[in-house]
C-alpha positions in Angstrom: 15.5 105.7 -17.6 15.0 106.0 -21.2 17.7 106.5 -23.6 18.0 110.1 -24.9 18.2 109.0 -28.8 14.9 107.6 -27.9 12.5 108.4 -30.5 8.7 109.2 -29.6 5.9 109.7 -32.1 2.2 111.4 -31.2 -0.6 109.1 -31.4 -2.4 107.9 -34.9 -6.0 108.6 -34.9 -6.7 104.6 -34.4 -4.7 104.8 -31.2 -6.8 107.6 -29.9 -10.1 106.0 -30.9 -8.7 102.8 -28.7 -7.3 104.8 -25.7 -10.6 106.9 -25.4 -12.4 104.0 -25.9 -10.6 102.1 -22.8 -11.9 105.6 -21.2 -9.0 107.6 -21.4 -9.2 111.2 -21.4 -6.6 114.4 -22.5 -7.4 117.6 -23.6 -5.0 117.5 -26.0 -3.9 114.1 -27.2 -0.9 116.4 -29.3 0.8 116.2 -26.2 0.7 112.8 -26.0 3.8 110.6 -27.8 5.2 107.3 -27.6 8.6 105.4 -28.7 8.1 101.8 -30.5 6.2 98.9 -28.9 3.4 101.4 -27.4 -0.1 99.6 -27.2 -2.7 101.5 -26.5 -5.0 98.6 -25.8 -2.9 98.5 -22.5 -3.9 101.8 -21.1 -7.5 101.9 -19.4 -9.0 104.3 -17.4 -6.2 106.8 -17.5 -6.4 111.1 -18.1 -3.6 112.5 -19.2 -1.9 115.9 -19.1 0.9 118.1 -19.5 3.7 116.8 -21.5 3.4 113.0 -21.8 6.0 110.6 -23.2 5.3 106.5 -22.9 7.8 104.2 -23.9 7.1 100.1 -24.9 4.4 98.4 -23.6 5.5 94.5 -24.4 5.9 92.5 -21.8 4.7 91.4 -18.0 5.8 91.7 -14.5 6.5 88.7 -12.5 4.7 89.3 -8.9 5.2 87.3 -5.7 2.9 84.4 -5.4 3.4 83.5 -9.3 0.5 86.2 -10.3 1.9 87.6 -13.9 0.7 91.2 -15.1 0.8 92.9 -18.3 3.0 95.9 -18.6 0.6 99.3 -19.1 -1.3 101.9 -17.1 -4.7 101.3 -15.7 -6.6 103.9 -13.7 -4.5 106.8 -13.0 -3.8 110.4 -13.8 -0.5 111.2 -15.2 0.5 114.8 -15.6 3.7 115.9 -17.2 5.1 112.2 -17.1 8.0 110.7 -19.2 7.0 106.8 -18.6 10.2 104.2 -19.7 9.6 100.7 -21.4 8.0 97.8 -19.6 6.5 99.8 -16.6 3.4 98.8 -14.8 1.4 101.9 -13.6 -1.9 101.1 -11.6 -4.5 102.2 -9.5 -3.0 105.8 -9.1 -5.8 107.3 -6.5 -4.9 110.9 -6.9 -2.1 111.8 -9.8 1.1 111.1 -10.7 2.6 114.2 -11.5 6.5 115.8 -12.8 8.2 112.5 -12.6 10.2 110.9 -15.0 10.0 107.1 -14.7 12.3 104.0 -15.8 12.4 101.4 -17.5 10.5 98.0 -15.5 9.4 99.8 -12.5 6.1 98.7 -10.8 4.0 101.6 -9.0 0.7 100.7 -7.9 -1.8 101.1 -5.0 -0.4 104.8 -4.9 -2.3 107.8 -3.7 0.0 110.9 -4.7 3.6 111.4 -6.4 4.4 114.5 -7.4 7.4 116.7 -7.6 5.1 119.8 -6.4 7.6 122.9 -7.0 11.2 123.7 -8.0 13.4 121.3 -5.4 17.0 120.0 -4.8 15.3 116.9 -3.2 16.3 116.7 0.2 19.9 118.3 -0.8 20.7 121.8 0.7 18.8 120.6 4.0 20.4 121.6 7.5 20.4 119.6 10.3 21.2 121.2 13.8 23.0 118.1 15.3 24.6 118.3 18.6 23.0 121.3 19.7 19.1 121.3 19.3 19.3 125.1 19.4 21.6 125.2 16.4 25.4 126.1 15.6 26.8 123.3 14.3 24.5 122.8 11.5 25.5 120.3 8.8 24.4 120.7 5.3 23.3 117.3 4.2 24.1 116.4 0.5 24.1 113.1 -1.1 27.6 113.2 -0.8 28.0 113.8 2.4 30.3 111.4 3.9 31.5 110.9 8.0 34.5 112.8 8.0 33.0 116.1 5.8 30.2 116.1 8.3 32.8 115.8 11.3 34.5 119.0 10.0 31.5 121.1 9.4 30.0 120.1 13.2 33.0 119.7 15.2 35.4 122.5 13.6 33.2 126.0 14.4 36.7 127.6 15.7 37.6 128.0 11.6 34.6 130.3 10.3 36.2 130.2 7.2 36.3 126.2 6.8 32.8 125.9 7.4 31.8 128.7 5.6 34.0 126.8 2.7 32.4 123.6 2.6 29.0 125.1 3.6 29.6 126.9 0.2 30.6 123.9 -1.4 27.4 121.9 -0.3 25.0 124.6 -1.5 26.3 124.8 -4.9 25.7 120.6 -5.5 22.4 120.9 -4.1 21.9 124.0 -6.6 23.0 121.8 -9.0 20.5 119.6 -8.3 17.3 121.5 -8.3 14.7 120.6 -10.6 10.9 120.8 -11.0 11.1 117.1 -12.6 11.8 114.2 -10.3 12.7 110.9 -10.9 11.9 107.2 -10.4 14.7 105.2 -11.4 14.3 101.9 -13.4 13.4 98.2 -11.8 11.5 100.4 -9.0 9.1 98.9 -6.8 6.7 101.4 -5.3 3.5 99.7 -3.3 0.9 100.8 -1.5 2.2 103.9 -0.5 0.4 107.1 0.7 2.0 110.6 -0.3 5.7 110.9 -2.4 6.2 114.6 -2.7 9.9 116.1 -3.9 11.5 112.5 -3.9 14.4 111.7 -6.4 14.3 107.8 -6.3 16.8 106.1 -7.5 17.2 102.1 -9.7 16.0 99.5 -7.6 14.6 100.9 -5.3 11.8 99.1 -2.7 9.1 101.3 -1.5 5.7 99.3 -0.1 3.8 101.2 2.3 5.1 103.9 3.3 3.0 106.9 5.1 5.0 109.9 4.0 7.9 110.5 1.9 8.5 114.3 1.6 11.7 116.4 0.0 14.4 114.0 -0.1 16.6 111.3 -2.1 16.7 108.0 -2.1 20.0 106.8 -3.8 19.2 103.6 -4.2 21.3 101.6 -6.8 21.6 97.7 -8.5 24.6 96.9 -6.2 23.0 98.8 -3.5 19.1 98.9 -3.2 17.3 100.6 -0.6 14.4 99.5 1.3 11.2 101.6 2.4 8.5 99.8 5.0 5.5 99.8 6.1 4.0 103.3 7.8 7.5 105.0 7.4 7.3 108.7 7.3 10.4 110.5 6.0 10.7 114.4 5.7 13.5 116.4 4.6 15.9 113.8 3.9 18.6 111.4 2.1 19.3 107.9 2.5 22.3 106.4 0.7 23.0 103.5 -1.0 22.0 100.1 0.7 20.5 101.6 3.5 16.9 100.6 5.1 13.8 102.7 6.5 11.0 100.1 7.7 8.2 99.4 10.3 7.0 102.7 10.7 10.4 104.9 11.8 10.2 108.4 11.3 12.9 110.6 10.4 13.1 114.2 9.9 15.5 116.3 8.6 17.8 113.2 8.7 21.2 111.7 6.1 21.1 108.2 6.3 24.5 106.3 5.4 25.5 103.2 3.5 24.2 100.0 5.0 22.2 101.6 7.6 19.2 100.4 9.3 15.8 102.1 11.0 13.7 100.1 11.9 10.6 98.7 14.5 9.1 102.3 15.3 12.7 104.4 15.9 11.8 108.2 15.3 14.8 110.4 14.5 15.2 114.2 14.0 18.1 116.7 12.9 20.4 113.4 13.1 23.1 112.2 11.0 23.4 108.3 11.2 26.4 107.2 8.6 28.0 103.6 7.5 26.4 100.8 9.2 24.2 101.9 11.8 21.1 99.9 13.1 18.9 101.8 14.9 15.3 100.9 16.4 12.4 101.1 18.7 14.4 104.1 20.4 14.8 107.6 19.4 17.3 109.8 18.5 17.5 113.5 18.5 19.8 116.3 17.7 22.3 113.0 17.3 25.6 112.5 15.6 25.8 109.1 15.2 29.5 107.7 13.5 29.7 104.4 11.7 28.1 101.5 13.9 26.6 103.3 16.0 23.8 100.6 17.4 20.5 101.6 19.6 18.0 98.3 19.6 15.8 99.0 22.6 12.3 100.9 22.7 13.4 103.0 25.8 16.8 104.1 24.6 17.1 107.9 23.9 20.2 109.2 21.9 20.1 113.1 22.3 22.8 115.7 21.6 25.6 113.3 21.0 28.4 112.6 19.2 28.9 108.5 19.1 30.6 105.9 16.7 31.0 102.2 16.9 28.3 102.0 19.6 26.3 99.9 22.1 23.6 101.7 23.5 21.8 99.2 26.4 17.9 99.8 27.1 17.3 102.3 29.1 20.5 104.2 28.2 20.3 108.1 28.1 21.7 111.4 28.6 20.6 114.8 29.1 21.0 117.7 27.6 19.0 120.2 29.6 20.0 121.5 32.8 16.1 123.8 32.6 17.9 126.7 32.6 19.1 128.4 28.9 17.7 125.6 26.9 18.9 122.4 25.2 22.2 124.0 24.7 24.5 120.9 25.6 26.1 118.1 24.1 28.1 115.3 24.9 30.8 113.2 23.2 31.1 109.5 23.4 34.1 107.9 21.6 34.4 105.0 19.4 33.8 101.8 20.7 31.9 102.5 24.0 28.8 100.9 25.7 26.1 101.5 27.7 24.8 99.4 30.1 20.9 99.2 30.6 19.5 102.0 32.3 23.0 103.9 32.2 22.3 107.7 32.2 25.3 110.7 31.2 24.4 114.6 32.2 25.9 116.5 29.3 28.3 118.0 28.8 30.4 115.1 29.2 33.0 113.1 27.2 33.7 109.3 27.3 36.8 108.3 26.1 37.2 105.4 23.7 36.2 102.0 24.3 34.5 102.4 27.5 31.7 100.9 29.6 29.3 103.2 31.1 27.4 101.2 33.7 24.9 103.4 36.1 23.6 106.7 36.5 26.2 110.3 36.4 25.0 112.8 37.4 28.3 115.0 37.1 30.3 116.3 33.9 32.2 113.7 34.0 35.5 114.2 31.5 37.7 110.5 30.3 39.0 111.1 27.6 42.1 110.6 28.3 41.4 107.0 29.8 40.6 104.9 26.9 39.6 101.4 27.6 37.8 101.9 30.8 35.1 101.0 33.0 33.0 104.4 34.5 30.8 102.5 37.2 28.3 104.8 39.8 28.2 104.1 43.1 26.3 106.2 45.2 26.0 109.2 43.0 29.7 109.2 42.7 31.5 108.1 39.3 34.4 106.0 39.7 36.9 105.5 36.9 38.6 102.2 36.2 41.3 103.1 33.5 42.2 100.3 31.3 40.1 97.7 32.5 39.1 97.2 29.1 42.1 96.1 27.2 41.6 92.6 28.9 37.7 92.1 28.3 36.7 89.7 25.9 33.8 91.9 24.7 36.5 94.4 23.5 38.2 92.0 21.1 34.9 90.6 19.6 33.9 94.3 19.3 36.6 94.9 17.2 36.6 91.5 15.1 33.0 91.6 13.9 32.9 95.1 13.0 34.9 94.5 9.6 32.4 91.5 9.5 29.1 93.1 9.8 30.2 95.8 6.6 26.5 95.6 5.3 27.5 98.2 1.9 27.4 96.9 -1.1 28.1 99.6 -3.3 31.6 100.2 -4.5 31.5 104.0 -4.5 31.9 104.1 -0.2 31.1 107.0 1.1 33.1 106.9 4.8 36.1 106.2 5.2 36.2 103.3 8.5 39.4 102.1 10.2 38.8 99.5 12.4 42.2 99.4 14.9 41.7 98.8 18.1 45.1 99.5 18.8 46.1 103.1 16.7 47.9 106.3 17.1 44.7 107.4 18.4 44.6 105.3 21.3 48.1 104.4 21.8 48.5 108.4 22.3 45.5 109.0 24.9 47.3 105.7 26.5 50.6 107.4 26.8 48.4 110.3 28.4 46.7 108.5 30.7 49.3 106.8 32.0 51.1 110.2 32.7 48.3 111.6 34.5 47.8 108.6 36.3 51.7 109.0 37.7 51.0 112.6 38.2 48.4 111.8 40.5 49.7 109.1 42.7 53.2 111.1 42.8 50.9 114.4 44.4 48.3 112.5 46.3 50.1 109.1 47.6 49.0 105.7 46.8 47.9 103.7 49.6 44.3 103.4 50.5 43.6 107.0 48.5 40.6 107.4 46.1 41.9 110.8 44.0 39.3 113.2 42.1 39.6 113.9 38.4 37.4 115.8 36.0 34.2 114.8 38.6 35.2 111.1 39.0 36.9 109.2 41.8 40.1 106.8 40.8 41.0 104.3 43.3 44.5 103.9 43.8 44.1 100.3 43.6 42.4 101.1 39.9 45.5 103.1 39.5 48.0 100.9 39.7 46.1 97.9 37.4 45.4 100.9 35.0 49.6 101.6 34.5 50.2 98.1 34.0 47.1 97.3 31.1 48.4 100.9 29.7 52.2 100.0 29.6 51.1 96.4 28.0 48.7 98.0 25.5 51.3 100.5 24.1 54.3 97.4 24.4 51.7 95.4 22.5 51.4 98.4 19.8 54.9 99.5 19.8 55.9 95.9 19.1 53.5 95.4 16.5 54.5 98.5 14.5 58.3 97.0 14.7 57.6 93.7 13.5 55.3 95.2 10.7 58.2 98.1 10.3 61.0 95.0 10.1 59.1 93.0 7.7 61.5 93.0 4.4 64.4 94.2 6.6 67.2 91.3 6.8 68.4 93.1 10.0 71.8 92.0 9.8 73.4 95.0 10.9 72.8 97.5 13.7 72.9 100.1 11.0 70.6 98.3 9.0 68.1 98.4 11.6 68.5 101.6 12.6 68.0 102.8 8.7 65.1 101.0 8.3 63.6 102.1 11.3 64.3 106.1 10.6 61.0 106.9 8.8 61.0 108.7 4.8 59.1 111.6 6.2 57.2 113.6 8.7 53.8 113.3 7.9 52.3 111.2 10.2 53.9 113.6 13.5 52.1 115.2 15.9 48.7 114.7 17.3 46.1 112.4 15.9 42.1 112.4 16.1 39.5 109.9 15.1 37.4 112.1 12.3 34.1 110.2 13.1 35.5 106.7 11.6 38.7 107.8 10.2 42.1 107.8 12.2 44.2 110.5 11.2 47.0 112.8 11.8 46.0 116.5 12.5 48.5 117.9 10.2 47.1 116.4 7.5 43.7 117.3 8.1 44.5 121.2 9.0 46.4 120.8 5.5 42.8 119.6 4.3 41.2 122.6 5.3 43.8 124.6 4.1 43.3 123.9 0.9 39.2 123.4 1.5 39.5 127.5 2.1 42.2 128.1 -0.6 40.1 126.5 -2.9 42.3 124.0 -4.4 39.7 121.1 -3.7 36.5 122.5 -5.5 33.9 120.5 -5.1 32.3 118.3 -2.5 33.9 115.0 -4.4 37.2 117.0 -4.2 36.7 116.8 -0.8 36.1 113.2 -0.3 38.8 112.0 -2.3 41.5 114.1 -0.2 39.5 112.1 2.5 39.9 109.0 0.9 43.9 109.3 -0.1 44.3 110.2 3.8 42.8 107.2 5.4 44.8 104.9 2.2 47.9 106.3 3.7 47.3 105.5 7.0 50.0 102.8 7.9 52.4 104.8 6.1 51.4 107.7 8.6 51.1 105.5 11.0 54.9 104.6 11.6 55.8 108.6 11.6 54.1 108.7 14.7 54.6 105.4 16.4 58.8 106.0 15.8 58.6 108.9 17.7 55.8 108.0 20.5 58.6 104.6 21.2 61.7 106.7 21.1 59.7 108.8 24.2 57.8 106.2 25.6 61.0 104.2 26.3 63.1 107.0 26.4 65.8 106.3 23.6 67.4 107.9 21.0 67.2 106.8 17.1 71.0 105.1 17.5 69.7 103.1 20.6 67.3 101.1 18.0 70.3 98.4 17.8 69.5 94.8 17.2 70.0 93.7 20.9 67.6 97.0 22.0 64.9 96.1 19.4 65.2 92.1 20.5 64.6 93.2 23.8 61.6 95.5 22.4 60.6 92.6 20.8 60.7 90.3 24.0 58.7 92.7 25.9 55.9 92.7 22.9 55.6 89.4 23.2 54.7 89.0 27.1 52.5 91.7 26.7 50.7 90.2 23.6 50.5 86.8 25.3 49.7 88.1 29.2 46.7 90.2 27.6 45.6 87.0 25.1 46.3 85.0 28.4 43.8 87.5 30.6 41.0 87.0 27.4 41.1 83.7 27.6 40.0 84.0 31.7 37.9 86.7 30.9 35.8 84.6 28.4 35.8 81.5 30.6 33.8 83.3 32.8 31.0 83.2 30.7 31.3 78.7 31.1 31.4 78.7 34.7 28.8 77.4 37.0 27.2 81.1 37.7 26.7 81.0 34.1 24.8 77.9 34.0 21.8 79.0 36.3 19.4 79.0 33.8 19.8 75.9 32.2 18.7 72.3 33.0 15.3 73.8 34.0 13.5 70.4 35.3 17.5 68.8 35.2 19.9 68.1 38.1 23.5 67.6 37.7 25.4 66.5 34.8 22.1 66.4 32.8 21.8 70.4 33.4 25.1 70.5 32.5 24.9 68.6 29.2 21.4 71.2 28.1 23.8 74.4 28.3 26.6 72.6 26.5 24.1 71.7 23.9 23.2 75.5 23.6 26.1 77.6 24.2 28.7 74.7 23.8 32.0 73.6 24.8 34.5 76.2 26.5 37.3 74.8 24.5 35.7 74.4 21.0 34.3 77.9 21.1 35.4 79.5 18.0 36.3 82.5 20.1 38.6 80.9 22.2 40.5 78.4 20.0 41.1 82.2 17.9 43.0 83.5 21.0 44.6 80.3 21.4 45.6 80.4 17.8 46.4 84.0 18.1 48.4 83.1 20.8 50.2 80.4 19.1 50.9 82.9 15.7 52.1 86.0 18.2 54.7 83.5 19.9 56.1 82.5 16.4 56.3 85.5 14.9 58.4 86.8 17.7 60.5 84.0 17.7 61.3 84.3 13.4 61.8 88.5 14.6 64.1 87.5 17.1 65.9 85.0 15.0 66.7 87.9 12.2 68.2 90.4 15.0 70.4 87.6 16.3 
């Protein structure tokens, strides 16, 4: 963009001879002025209206393939235009039109761009996610981050909070209403069709694209964003370091940081945040957390609210029982998958880290199981608590998460915890495992299948799920200790004991994962208190009371985890003695190696002889065997497993330096 000291000048009476002499046209060339380094000699074929303001025309654009072109505008109409310095405008088929334009941008091949009427550029726009028939609208802003969004879809009981931050939304995109749009500097816009009502911002990649109607594209030099081929966008934002390509279409849609459409995926009245990839499939009426990840051309996410993904081909849900309309939703916690051709009748809820695998047909309710299998078998679902906590998949879920962070911007929008193990989960293990007690203390245990929220529990499933559950929470417990005893020498009881007592309270209670974001409910319900007091303002207001929240999450953490191991063990704070933590600290460290120990089988698996089926095609013998080592590799160099090894190895000597300080 140009400076505002920047000086413009109208046109001499030379420079008007040569511009209408290059065919150039204006009714009134008094309209017409330009800053220092204009050359007229570089505009051709070009009518000009409006107001008109054209910076230096000095230098060339580099193209790829080594072709070098002359900075200038050729064959266009420009109406009410503010062009910056070193910008290449050419072949403009219909007019360019309310648009002020940076410095060293590119646009040619273009047929329309034009900010047509007073806008807020995509800002202001509701979404009716979840429920295609509306009620949990979210107002999508370019500040819009995971955790706001959460609260204005998932929090309806509190009029008054989403009235608030409704109210809050609508004033920023009132702030940013204009009848003059912008096209930041270094842009790149080729070949395009149509740009109507689009804020673009530095950077910024656009070749083309179909459609790109009332929206923002907050693209940024640490952060570009990408527009494809045949894309058609309507009523939208995309943020920083996000990507729209191969003809997707999205309607009514906030794209997040680092997120990808791509190959053909059609969205509407969805909400996909950090570091979702989405293609071929579609999405509607869609929630979709950070990492949530659809691939396959007959995937349908509808009506759902999903983070840290797998959707499988085939995988879809319903929302329509062809009676009062699309009118329900369903809930899939963090870190689930689908398996192909897995099908979910809403309403339903899926608890975290699960594995869907068949068709079910029943509202089926796990949220209090997390790491589970939910398998069909015969139009019956059957629940497998706690399966999960010794599959492989689950651990390399959770390790290349942090590892496939695709934003590059250093403003970040959601706020992302990664833990596998957390209050969050710990909590809906303690749960679990009380309901699973309940049920084999009313119903028996030998031989019974039991009935819960439409699915069947073996009692066989039962008693594997209480043993994975009391290993998970020993494994969490024990690590919140350790991490707890850290700088404590531990050389008294008392010592311990004070060092264990947390500083506060504000981690107690209940906690939630806020679309990405473990937290304690206290301290989001004293969020929204002050949301509907007023004391946080403004959207950014907002996101920074986020933002200190999820910073303080360890400290919260250890609030809640003190009091979960006093009950979960059933102690009091002057049982924490040396010789009761040692023995605390024994038990963590069975747990921690029997699950790293079940990991290690569970990924062998994937080296045994079953495994090798499709390898050696024309090859007997040790010959087949030798073509799938030279693919997939040795079982005992694979990175994955000499990491549980070492995290084995690491685990058993921290325990033993813990246990040596409470001796």
């Amino acid at each position: 963009m140009q400076e505002v000291t920047k000086v413009y000048r109208h046109l001499t009476d030379e420079e008007i001879a040569v511009l209408e002499k290059n065919y150039c046209q204006c009714a009134d060339w008094s309209m017409v002025t330009v800053a220092e380094g204009f050359d007229p000699a570089r505009c051709t074929h070009v009518m000009f209206s409006g107001i008109i303001r054209i910076g230096s025309m000095r230098g060339s654009h580099l193209l790829p393939g080594g072709l070098r072109v002359p900075t200038g505008i050729n064959i266009a109409r420009l109406h009410n235009c503010t062009i910056g310095d070193e910008v290449v405008i050419f072949h403009v088929n219909s007019y360019l039109a309310n648009y002020c334009i940076g410095d060293n941008t590119r646009i040619e091949n273009v047929d329309t761009i034009a900010v047509t009427q007073s806008t807020t550029f995509g800002n202001g726009v509701q979404v009716s996610v979840l429920n295609e028939t509306g009620g949990r609208e979210v107002t999508i802003t370019d500040r819009l981050t995971a955790q706001t969004a959460y609260l204005m879809a998932m929090y309806r009981h509190d009029k008054e909070l989403t009235a608030s931050l409704t109210a809050l939304s609508t004033a920023y995109a009132e702030a940013r209403r204009s009848d003059m749009g912008r096209i930041g500097s270094h842009v790149v816009i080729h070949g395009c069709n149509t740009i109507e009502n689009v804020w673009i911002g530095d950077y910024a990649e656009i070749t083309g694209s179909s459609l790109l109607e009332n929206g923002t594209i907050n693209s940024k030099k640490e952060a570009p964003v990408t527009l494809g081929y045949n894309v058609v966008c309507r009523d939208f934002i995309l943020s920083t370091g996000s990507s729209v390509t191969d003809g997707a279409t999205v309607s009514r849609c906030f794209v997040g940081q680092g997120t990808h459409l791509g190959h053909l995926f059609s969205a509407h009245d969805s909400l996909f945040f950090a570091n979702c990839q989405c293609e071929n499939g579609e999405a509607c009426a869609v929630f979709a957390g950070p990492y949530t990840v659809t691939m396959h051309k007959s995937s349908l996410l509808i009506a759902g609210l999903y983070s840290f993904l797998n959707a499988g081909s085939g995988s879809n849900q319903s929302n329509h029982l062809y009676k009062l309309g699309p009118i329900h939703q369903g809930i899939v916690e963090r870190g689930s998958k689908t398996t192909s051709d897995s099908y979910i009748l809403w309403p339903s809820r899926i608890g975290p880290f699960t594995l869907v695998m068949g068709r079910h047909v029943h509202h089926i309710d796990s949220s209090a199981f997390p790491f589970s299998y939910i398998i069909e078998d015969r139009n019956e679902s059957y629940l497998v608590p706690g399966i999960n906590l010794r599959s492989v998949g689950t651990i390399r879920d959770a390790k290349k998460w942090p590892s496939r962070d695709k934003r590059t911007d250093t403003d970040l929008l959601d706020n992302i915890n990664f833990n596998l193990l957390s209050p969050f989960t710990a909590g809906k293990m303690m749960r679990g495992s009380h309901k699973l007690k309940k049920l084999r203390r009313l119903l028996g245990s030998e031989g019974q299948t039991y009935v819960y929220h439409d699915m069947r529990i073996r009692s066989t499933a039962v008693d594997k799920g209480l043993k994975l559950y009391e290993m998970g929470l020993n494994k969490f417990f024990g690590n919140s200790i350790i991490k707890r005893l850290e700088d404590c020498p531990c050389r008294t009881d008392e010592e311990v004991i004070a060092a264990l007592r947390p500083s506060h309270k504000e981690g107690d209670g209940a906690w939630s994962d806020i679309c990405g974001m473990i937290a304690p409910l206290q301290q989001v319900q004293r969020l929204a208190a002050d949301v509907k007091a007023g004391r946080l303002a403004t959207l950014d207001d907002v996101n920074a009371r986020m933002r200190e929240i999820h910073v303080r999450y360890y400290d919260y953490e250890w609030c809640w985890a003190y009091q979960a191991l006093l009950e979960w063990y059933e102690l009091k704070p002057e049982d924490l003695t040396r010789a009761k933590v040692a023995e605390l600290v024994k038990t963590w460290m069975r747990s921690v190696i029997c699950l790293d120990e079940m990991l290690y089988e569970d990924a062998k698996k994937e080296f045994q002889m079953h495994s090798q089926v499709g390898f050696g095609i024309d090859l007997v013998g040790e010959m087949k065997h030798r073509d799938f080592e030279e693919v997939r590799g040795d079982f005992e160099s694979n990175p994955f497993i000499v990491e549980v090894l070492e995290h084995i190895r690491k685990k058993r000597a921290l325990g033993e330096e813990m246990l040596a300080r409470l001796a």
